[in-house]
C-alpha positions in Angstrom: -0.2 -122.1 -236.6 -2.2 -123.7 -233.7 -4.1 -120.2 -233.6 -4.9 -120.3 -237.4 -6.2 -124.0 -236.8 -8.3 -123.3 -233.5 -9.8 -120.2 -235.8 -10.7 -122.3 -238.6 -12.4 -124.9 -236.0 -14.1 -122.4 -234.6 -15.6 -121.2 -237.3 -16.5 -124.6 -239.0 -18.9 -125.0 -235.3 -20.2 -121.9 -235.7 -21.5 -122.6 -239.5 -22.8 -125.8 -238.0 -24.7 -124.9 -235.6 -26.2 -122.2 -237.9 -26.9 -124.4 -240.6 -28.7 -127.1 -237.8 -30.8 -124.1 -236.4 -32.4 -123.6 -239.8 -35.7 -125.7 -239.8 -36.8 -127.4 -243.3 -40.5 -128.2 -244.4 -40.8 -130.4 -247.7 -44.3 -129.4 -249.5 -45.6 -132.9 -251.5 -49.3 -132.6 -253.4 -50.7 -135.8 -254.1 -53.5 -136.6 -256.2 -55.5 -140.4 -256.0 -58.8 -141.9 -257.6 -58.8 -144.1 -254.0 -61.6 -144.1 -252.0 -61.5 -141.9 -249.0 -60.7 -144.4 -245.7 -62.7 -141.5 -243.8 -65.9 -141.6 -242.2 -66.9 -138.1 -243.2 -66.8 -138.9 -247.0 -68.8 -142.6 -246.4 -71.8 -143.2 -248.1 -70.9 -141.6 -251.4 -71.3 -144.9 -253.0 -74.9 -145.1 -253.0 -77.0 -145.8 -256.3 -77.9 -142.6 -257.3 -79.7 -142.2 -261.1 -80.8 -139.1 -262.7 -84.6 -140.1 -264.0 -84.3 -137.5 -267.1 -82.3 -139.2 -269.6 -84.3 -142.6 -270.1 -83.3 -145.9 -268.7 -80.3 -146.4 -266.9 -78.1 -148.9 -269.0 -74.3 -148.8 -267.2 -71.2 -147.1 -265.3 -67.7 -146.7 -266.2 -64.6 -146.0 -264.4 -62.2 -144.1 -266.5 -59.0 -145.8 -267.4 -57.2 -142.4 -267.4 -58.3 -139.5 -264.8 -56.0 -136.2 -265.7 -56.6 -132.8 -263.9 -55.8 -129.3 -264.7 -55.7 -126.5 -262.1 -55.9 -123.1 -262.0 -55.6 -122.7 -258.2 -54.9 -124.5 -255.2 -54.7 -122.4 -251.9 -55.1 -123.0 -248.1 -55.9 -120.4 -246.2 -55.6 -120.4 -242.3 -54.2 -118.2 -239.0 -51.1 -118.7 -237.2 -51.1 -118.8 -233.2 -49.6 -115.3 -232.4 -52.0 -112.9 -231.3 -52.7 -109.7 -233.5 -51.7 -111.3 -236.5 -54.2 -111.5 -239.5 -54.8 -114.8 -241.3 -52.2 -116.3 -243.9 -52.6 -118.4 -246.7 -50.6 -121.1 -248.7 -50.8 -121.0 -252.5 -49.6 -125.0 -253.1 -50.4 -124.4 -256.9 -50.8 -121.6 -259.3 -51.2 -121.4 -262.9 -49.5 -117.8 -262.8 -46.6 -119.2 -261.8 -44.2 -119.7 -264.4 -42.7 -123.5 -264.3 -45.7 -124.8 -262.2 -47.0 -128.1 -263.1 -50.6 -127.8 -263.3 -51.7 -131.1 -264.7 -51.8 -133.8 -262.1 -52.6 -137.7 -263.3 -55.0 -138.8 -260.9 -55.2 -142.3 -262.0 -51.4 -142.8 -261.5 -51.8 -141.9 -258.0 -49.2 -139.1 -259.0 -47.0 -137.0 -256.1 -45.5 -133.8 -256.8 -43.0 -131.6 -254.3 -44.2 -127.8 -255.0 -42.4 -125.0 -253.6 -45.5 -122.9 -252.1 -46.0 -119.1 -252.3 -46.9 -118.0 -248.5 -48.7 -114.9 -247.8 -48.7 -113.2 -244.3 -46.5 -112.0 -241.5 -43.7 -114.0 -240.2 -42.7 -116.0 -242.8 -39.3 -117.3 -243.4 -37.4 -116.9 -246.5 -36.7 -120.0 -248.8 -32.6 -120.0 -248.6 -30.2 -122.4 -250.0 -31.3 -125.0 -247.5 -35.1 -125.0 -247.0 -38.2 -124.1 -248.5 -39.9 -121.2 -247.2 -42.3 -121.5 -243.7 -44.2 -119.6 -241.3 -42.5 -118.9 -237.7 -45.2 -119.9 -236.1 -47.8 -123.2 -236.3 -50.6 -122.5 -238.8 -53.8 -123.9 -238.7 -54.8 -125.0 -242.2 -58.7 -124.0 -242.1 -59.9 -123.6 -245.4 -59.1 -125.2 -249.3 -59.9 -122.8 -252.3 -59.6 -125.1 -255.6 -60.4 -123.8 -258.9 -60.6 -126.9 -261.3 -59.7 -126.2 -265.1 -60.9 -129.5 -266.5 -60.8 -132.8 -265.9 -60.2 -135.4 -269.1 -60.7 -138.8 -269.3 -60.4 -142.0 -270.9 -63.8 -144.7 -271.0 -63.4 -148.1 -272.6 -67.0 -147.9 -273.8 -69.4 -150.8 -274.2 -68.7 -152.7 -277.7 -72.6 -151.8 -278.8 -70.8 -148.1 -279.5 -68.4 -148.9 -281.7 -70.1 -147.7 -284.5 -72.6 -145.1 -282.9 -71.9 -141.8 -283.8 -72.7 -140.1 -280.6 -74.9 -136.8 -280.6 -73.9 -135.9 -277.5 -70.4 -135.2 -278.9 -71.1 -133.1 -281.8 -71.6 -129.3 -279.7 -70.8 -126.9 -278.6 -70.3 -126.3 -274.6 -69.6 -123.1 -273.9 -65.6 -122.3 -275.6 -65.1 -125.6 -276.5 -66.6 -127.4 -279.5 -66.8 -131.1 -280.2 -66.9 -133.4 -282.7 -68.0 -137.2 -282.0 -65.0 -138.6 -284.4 -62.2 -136.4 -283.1 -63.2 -137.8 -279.4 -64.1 -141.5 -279.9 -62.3 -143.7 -281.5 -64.4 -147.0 -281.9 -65.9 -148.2 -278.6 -62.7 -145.6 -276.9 -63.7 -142.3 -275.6 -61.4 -139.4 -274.8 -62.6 -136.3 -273.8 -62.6 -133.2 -271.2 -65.6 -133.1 -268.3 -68.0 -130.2 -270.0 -70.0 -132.7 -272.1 -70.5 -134.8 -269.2 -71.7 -131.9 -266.7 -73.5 -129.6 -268.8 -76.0 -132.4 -269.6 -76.8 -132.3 -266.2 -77.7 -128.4 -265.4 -77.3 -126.8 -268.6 -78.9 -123.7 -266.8 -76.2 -123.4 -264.0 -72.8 -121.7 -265.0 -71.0 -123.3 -262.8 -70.6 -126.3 -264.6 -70.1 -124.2 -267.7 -66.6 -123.1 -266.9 -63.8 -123.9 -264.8 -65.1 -125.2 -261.1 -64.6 -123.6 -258.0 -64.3 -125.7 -254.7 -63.9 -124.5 -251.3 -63.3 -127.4 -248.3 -63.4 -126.4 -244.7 -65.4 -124.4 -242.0 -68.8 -125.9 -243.2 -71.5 -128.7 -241.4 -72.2 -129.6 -244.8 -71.7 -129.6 -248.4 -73.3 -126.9 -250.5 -73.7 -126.3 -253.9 -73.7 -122.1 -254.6 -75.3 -121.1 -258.2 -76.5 -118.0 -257.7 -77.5 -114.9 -255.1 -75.1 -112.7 -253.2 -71.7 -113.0 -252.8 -71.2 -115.5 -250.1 -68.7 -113.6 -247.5 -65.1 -115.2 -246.6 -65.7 -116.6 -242.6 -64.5 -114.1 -239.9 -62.0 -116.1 -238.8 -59.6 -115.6 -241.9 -60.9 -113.1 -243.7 -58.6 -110.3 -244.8 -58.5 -107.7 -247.0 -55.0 -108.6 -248.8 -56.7 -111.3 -250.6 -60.6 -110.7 -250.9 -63.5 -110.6 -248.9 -65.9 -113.0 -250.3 -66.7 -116.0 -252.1 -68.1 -115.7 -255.6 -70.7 -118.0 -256.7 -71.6 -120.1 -258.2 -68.8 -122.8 -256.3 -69.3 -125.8 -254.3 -68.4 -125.5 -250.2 -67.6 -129.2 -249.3 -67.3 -130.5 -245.5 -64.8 -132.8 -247.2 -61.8 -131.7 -244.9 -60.2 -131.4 -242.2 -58.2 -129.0 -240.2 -54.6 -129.4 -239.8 -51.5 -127.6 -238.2 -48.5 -127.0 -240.2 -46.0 -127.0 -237.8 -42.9 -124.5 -237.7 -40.1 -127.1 -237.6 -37.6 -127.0 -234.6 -33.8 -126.3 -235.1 -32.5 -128.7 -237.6 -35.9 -130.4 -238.1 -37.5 -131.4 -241.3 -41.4 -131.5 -241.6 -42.9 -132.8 -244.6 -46.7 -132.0 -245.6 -48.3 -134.2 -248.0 -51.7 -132.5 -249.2 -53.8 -135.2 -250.6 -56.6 -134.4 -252.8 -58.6 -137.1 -254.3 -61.3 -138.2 -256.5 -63.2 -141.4 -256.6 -64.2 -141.7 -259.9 -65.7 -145.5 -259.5 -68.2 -145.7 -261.9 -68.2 -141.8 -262.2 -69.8 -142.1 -265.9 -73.1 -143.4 -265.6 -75.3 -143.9 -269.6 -78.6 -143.8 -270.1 -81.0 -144.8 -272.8 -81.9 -141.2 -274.3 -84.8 -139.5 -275.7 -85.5 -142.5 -277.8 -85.0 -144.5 -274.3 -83.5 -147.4 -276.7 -80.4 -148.7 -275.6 -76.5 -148.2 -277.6 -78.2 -145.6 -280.1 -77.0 -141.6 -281.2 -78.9 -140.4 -278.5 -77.9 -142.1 -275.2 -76.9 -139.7 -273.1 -73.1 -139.8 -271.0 -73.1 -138.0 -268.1 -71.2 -137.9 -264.5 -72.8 -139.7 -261.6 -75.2 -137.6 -259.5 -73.7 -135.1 -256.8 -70.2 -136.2 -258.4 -68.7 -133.3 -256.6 -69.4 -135.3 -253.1 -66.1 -137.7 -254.3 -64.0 -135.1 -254.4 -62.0 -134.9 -250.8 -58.9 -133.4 -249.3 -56.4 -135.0 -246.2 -53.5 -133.7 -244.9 -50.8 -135.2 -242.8 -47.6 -134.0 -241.6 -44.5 -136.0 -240.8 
C-alpha cells in the first residue's frame, strides 16, 4: 500500500513539473482610433487641404470606424544562427473561424491563435498557444486592408442633398446616394472617399496593401518594378518581393517576441491604430458653392500617415 501511494506521488510531481516546463504566450490584436503617444507618428495633425475640389467647407470624425482584413502578418528572424527568417500570420481571411472585422472606434481587443511559419516552433497543445523556441525579432508588418466603413453625422445643410458623389460606380462596388445616406447620416465603405483623390492610381481602387518596418521613411508605391523583400528576411517559402502599388510606412517599431521560460506566460498585444480625427474633410465642388450635389467627400490628405502599429510584450 505505501508503495502504491509513493508511486502515485511520484507520478503526480513528475506531471507537474512537466506541465510547469511548458512556456505559454497569449496573442491579443487590438485596434484604436487614439492618437499615437509616439514621437515617430507626431505631426500628422497638420492642416493639410487638397486645392482641387473648391473651397474647403469642414472635417468629420466618424462616429463608427469598422475594418475588414484580408491579412495581417509579421515577419522577422529568430536568434539562432543558420536559420532563415519566420513569420507570424496574427490574421487571415483563409482561415476558417477567423474574425476579420475589427471595430476600431470601440477600441476593440481580440486574442487570435497565430499561424507561425519557420523552424523551431512549438506546437500549440492543450495548455499553450503555439511559439517559436527561440526570441524573434518582429521586423516587418504586411497588412492588406479590405475596406474600411464608416459612419458621419453630416452637417444639417445635407439633409436633403442628393449627393453626386454617391451615385457610381468605383471599381466592383456600385453606389447609390439613398441606399448610403439617410438624411444628414452617411454610411458607407472607403472607395468613394479615396478614389476621388487618385482616380488614376489602383491602389486605392482595391483592397490596400501596407507594409510597416525596415524603412527611414514612408513611401507610397503605385507603379514600376516589383519592390524586393529586404535581405534580412527574405525567403523563398513565402515570396521574394513586394508588389506595388502598397504603402511602406516608418510607422513601427521592432520588437522581440520572447520564448517564455518554464512555466512563464508572455502575452503580446499588437496594436494597430487609426486616427481618424477629422479624417473626412468636404469641399465646395465644381460649382465651389457650399452644401450642394456636387461637394465633394473625401479622406484627409496622406490619410495613410495615421495609420500606425505598437507592440508590447508582458
Amino acid at each position: 500500500m505505501k508503495t502504491t501511494t509513493l508511486f502515485f506521488v511520484l507520478l503526480l510531481f513528475f506531471v507537474s513539473c512537466k506541465k510547469e516546463k511548458e512556456g505559454n504566450v497569449i496573442y491579443k490584436v487590438k485596434y484604436t482610433t487614439l492618437h499615437n503617444s509616439k514621437s515617430i507618428n507626431k505631426g500628422i495633425k497638420e492642416d493639410l487641404y487638397y486645392t482641387q475640389f473648391g473651397d474647403y467647407i469642414t472635417s468629420i470624425t466618424p462616429k463608427s470606424f469598422i475594418g475588414t482584413f484580408y491579412l495581417i502578418r509579421i515577419y522577422g528572424k529568430v536568434n539562432a544562427s543558420d536559420v532563415p527568417p519566420v513569420f507570424m500570420t496574427l490574421i487571415n481571411h483563409n482561415t476558417p473561424g477567423t474574425n476579420t472585422v475589427a471595430d476600431f472606434s470601440n477600441n476593440a481587443e481580440v486574442t487570435v491563435t497565430p499561424g507561425l511559419s519557420g523552424p523551431f516552433v512549438h506546437g500549440p497543445d492543450d495548455q499553450a498557444l503555439p511559439f517559436f523556441e527561440y526570441d524573434a525579432y518582429m521586423k516587418l508588418l504586411h497588412v492588406n486592408i479590405q475596406n474600411f466603413t464608416q459612419i458621419l453625422e453630416l452637417p444639417t445643410q445635407y439633409e436633403t442633398i442628393n449627393l453626386a458623389q454617391f451615385n457610381y460606380s468605383y471599381g466592383w462596388h456600385n453606389y447609390s446616394c439613398d441606399s448610403v445616406k439617410n438624411g444628414n447620416i452617411l454610411s458607407v465603405d472607403m472607395y468613394p472617399f479615396i478614389w476621388k483623390i487618385y482616380d488614376s492610381l489602383d491602389i486605392f481602387k482595391y483592397p490596400l496593401n501596407f507594409y510597416f518596418g525596415m524603412i527611414d521613411q514612408t513611401t507610397l508605391y503605385t507603379g514600376g518594378p516589383e519592390i524586393p523583400f529586404p535581405d534580412e528576411i527574405r525567403n523563398e517559402s513565402f515570396g521574394y518581393g513586394m508588389p506595388q502599388p502598397f504603402i511602406w510606412s516608418n510607422k513601427y517599431t521592432e520588437w522581440t517576441l520572447k520564448r517564455p521560460e518554464n512555466g512563464e506566460t508572455v502575452t503580446v498585444t499588437v496594436t494597430l491604430g487609426f486616427d481618424n480625427e477629422n479624417l473626412i474633410q468636404i469641399y465646395a465642388g465644381s460649382d465651389n458653392i457650399p452644401y450642394t450635389s456636387d461637394d465633394v467627400l473625401v479622406y484627409a490628405p496622406n490619410f495613410w500617415d495615421r495609420i500606425y502599429v505598437n507592440a508590447i510584450t508582458e
